[in-house]
ZAMARGU-4260 file (C-alpha; in steps of 0.2 Angstrom, whole numbers, plus 5000, padded with zeros to 4 digits):
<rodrens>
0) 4680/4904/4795 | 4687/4907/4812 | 4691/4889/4815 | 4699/4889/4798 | 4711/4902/4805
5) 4715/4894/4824 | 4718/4876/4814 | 4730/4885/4800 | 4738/4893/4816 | 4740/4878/4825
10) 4746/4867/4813 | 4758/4880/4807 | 4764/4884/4824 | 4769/4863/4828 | 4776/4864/4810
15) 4791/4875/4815 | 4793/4867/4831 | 4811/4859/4831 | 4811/4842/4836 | 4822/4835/4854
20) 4828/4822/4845 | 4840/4834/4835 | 4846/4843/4850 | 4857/4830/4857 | 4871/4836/4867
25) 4887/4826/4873 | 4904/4830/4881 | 4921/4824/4869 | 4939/4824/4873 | 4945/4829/4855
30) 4963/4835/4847 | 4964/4850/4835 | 4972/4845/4819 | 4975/4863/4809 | 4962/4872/4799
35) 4953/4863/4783 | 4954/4873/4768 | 4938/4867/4761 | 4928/4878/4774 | 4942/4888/4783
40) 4934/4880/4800 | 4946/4870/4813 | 4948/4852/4810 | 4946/4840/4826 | 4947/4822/4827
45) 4938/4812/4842 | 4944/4796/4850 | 4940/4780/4842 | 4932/4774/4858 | 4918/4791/4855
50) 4915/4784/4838 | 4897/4777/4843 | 4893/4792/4851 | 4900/4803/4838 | 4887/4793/4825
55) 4872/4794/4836 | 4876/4815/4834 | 4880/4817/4818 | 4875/4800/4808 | 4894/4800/4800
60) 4907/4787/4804 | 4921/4799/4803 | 4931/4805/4818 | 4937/4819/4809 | 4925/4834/4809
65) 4925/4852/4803 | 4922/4861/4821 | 4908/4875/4816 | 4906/4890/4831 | 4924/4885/4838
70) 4932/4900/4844 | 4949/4901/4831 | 4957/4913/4841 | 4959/4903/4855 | 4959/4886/4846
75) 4968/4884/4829 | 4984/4877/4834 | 4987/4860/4831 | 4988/4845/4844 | 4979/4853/4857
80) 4967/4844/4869 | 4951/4851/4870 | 4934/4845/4879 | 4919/4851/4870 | 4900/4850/4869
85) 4893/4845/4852 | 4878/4845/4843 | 4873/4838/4825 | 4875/4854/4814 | 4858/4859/4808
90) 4854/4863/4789 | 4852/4883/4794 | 4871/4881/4799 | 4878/4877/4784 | 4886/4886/4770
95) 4894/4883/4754 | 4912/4877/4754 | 4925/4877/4741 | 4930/4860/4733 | 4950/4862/4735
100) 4951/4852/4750 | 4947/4834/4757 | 4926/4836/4764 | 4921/4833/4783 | 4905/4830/4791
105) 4901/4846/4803 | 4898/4846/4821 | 4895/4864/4830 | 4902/4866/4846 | 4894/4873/4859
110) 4910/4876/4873 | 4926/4870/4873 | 4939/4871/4885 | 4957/4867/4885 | 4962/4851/4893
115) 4980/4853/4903
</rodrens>
């Protein structure tokens, strides 16, 4: 019974583990395009030359993404240059959006900074 328990433990324990391969992180130079009224999160389009790198991320070919954890105090205006660190948005992230607007993949940022 009590190496039923330690393998149930162990087995859960790797089960909940997260895998690397989600937690790629890469550096974008990125425009902000106004807020998307689907979601209420700040649009931003990357550069046709990222747009490999982009997919690795996310596994979308758009390069227009809602930008989830970007600071909309600092960030909502439209055409400013930013360069941010993304990572694919996980599952947990994501909530329900109306159906009013256009949809867009998600990326969450983990900085950003404005480019001068």
């Amino acid at each position: 019974m009590k190496r039923l328990t330690i393998l149930i433990l162990i087995v859960l324990s790797v089960s909940c583990d997260k895998n690397e391969e989600e937690l790629v992180v890469s550096n974008f130079e990125v425009t902000t395009v106004g807020s998307g009224i689907d979601c209420n999160l700040i649009l931003i389009d990357f550069k046709a030359s990222d747009q490999d790198r982009i997919e690795k991320i996310t596994n979308s070919n758009s390069l227009r993404y809602q930008a989830y954890n970007l600071d909309k105090n600092n960030f909502s205006n439209e055409g400013l240059t930013l360069n941010v660190s993304v990572r694919k948005t996980f599952d947990s992230e994501l909530y329900v959006c109306t159906t009013l607007g256009p949809s867009h993949p998600w990326v969450t940022v983990l900085e950003a900074e404005l480019m001068e």
